[in-house]
N, CA, C and O atoms as CSV, one atom per row, in Angstrom:
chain,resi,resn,atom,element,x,y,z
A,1,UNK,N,N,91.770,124.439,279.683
A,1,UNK,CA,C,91.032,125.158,278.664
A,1,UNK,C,C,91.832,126.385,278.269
A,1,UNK,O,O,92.229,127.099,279.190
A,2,UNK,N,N,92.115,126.718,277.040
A,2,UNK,CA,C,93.036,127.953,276.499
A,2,UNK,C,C,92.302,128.787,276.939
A,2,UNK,O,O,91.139,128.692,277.330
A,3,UNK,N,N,93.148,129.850,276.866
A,3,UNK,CA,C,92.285,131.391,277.571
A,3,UNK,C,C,92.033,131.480,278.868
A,3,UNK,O,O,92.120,132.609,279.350
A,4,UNK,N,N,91.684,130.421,279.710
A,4,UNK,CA,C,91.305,130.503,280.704
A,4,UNK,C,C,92.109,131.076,282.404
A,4,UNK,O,O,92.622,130.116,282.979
A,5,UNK,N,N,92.177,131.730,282.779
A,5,UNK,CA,C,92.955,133.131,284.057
A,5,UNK,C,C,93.672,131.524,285.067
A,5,UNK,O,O,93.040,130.601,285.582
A,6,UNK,N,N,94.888,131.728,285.022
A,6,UNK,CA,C,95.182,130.642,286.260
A,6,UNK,C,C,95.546,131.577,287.216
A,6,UNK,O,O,95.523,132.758,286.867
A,7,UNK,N,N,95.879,131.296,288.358
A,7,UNK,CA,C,96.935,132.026,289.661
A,7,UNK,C,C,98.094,130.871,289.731
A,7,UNK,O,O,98.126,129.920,288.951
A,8,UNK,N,N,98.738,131.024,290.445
A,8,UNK,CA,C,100.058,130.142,290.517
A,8,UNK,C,C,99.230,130.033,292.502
A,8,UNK,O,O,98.491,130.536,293.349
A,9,UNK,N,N,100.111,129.008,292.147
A,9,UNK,CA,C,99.973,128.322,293.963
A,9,UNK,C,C,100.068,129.406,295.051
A,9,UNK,O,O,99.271,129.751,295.923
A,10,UNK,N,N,101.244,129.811,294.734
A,10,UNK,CA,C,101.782,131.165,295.992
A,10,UNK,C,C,101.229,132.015,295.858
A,10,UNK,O,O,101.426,132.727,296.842
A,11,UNK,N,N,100.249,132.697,294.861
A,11,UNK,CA,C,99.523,133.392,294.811
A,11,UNK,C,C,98.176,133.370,295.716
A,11,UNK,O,O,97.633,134.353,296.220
A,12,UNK,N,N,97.846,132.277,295.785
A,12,UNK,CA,C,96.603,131.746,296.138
A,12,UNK,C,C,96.929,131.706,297.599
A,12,UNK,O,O,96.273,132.337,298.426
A,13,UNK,N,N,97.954,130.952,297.900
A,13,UNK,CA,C,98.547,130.859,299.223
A,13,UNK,C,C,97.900,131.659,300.174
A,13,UNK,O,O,97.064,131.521,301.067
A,14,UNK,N,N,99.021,133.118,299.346
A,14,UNK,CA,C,98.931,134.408,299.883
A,14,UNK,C,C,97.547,134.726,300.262
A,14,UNK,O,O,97.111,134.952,301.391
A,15,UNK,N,N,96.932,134.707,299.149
A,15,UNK,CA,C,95.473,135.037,299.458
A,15,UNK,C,C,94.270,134.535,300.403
A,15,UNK,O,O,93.313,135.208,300.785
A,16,UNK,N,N,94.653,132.729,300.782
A,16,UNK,CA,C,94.289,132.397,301.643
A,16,UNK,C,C,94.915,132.481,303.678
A,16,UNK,O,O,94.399,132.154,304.746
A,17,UNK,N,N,96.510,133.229,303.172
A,17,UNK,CA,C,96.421,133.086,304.497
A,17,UNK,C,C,96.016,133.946,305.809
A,17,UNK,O,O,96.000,133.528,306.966
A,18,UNK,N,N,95.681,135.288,305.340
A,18,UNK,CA,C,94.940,136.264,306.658
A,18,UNK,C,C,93.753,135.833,307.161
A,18,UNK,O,O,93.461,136.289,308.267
A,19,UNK,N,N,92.817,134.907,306.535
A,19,UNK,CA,C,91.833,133.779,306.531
A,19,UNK,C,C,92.495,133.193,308.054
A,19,UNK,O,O,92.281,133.529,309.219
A,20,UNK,N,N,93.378,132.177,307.443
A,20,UNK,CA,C,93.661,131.371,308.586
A,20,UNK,C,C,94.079,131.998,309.620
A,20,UNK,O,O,94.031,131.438,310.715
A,21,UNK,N,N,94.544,133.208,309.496
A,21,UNK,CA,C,95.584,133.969,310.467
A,21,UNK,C,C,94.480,134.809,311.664
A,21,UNK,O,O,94.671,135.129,312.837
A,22,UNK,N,N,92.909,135.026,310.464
A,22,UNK,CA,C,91.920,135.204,311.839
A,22,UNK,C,C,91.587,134.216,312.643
A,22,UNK,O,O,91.395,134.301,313.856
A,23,UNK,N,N,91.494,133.000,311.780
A,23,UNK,CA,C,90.616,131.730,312.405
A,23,UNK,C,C,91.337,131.645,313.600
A,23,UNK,O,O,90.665,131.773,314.624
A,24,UNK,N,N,92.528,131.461,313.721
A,24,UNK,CA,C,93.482,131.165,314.909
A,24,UNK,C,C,93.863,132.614,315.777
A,24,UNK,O,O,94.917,132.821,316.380
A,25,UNK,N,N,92.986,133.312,315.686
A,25,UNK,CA,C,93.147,134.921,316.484
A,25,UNK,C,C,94.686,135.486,316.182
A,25,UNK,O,O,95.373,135.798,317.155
A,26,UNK,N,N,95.154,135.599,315.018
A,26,UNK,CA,C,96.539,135.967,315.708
A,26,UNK,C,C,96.701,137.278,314.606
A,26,UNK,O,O,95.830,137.156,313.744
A,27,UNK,N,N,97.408,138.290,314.412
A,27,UNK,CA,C,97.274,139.398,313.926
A,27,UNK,C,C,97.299,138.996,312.648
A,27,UNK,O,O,97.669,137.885,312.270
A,28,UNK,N,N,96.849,140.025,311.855
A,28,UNK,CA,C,96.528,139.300,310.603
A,28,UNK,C,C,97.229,140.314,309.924
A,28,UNK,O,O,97.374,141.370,310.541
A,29,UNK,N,N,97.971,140.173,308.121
A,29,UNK,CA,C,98.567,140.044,307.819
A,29,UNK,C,C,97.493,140.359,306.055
A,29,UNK,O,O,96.571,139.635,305.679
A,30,UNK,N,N,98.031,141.629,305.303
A,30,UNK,CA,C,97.323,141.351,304.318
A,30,UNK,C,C,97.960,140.901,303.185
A,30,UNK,O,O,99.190,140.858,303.220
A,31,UNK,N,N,97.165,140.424,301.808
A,31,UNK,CA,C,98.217,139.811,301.073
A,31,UNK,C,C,98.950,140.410,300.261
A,31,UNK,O,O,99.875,139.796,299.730
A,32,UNK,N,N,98.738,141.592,300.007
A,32,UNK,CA,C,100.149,142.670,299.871
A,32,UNK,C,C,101.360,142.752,300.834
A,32,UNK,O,O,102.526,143.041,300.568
A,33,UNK,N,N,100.853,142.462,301.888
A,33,UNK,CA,C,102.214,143.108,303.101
A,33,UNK,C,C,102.748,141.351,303.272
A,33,UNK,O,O,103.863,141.090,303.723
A,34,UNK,N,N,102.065,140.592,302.971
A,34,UNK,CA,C,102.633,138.781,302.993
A,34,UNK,C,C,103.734,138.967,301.669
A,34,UNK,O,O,104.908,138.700,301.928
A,35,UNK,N,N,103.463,139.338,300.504
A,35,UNK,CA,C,104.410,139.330,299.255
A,35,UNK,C,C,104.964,139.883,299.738
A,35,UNK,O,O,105.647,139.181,300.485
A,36,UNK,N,N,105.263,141.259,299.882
A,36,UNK,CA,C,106.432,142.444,300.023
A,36,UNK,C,C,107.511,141.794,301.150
A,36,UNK,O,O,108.622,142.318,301.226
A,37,UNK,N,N,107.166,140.597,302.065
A,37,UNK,CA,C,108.292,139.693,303.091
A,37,UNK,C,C,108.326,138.553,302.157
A,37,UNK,O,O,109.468,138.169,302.413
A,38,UNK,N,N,108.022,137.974,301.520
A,38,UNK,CA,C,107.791,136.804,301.134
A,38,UNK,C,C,109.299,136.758,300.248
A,38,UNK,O,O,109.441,137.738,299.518
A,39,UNK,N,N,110.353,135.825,300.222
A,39,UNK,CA,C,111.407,135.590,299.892
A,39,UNK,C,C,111.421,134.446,298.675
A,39,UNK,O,O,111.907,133.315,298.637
A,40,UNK,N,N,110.911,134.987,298.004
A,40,UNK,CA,C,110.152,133.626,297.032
A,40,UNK,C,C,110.736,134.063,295.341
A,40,UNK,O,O,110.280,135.034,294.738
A,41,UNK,N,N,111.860,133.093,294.741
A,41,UNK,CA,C,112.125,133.359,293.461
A,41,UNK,C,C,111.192,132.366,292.534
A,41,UNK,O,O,111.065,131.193,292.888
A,42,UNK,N,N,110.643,132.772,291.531
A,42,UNK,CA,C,109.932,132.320,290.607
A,42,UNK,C,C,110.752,131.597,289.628
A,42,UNK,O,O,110.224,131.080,288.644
C-alpha cells in the first residue's frame, strides 16, 4: 500500500533482540547500543 511506514529487516531484528536476550537470562543489550556494534552496510 503507498504511503504506508516499512522498517527494513535489521531494523526489526534489532528491535527484537534484547527480547530474546532476556528470555534466555543473558545481559541484555539495547537497540541503540546493538546498531552502534552492528557492522552492517546497507
Amino acid at each position: 500500500a503507498a504511503g504506508c511506514p516499512i522498517q527494513r529487516g535489521t531494523d526489526m531484528l534489532f528491535e527484537m533482540i534484547p527480547a530474546y536476550l532476556r528470555f534466555f537470562n543473558l545481559p541484555v543489550a539495547t537497540p541503540e547500543q546493538l546498531r552502534e556494534l552492528a557492522e552492517i552496510r546497507y
